[in-house]
C-alpha positions as CSV (number, residue, x, y, z in Angstrom):
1,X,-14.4,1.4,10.1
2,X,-16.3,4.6,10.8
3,X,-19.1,2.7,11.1
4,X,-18.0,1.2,14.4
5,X,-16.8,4.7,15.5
6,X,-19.8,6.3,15.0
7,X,-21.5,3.1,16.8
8,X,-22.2,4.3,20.7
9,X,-21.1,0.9,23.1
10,X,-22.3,1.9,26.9
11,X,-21.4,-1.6,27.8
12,X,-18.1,-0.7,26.9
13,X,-18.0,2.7,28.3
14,X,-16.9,3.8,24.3
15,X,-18.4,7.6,23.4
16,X,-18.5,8.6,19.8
17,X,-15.4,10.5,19.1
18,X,-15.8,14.0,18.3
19,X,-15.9,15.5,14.6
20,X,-12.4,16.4,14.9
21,X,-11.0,13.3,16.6
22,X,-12.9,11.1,13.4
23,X,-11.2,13.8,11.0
24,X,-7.8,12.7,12.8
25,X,-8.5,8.4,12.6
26,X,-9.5,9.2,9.4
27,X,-6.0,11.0,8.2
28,X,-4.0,8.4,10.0
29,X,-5.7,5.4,8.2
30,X,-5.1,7.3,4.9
31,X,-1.3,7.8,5.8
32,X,-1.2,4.3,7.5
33,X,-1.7,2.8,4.5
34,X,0.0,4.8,2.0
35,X,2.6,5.5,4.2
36,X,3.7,1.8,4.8
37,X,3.3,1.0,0.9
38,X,5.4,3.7,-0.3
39,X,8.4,3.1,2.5
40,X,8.3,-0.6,1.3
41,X,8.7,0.4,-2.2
42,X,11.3,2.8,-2.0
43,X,13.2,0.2,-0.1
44,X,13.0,-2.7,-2.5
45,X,13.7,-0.1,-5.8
46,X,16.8,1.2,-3.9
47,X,17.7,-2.5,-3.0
48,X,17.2,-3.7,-6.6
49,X,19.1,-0.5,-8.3
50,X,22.0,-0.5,-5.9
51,X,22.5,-4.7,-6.5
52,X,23.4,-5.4,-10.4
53,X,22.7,-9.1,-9.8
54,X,19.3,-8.4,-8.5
55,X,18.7,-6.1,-10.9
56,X,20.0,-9.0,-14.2
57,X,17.7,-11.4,-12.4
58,X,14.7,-9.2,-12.2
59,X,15.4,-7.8,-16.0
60,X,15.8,-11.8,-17.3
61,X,12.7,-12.5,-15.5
62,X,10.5,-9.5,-17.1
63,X,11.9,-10.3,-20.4
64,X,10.8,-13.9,-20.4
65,X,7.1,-12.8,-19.4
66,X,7.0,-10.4,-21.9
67,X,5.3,-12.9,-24.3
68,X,2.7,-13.4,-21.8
69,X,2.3,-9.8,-21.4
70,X,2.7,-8.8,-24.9
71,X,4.0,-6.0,-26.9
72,X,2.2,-3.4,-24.3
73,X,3.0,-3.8,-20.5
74,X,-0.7,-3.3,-19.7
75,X,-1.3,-3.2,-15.9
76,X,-4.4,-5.0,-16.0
77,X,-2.5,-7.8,-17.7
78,X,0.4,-7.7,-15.7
């Protein structure tokens, strides 16, 4: 992305931003996309604790993978 940034376009009347404008995009694409994640997440755990028939179905669901995971709930297996 900062490629393009730094990437002068006259035809386009588009100026390199200045260091402290590239230190602001890059801050917002860090929180963009941690931001977004996070929200989703805290969301779907509240969503799951706060429904006890989500919550069975999810718990059935993880128990009958567990074979396939094994013993260990490795994340690179899972």
């Amino acid at each position: 992305m900062f490629d393009l940034l730094l990437e002068p376009n006259p035809d386009q009347k588009y100026k390199v931003p200045s260091e402290n404008e590239l230190i602001d995009h890059a801050f917002l694409f860090a929180i963009t996309g941690t931001d977004t994640t996070s929200m989703a997440l805290t969301f779907a755990v509240f969503y799951v604790l706060s429904s006890p028939d989500i919550l069975v179905c999810l718990l059935d669901e993880l128990r009958e993978a567990s074979p396939y995971i094994r013993d260990e709930f490795n994340w690179k297996e899972v």
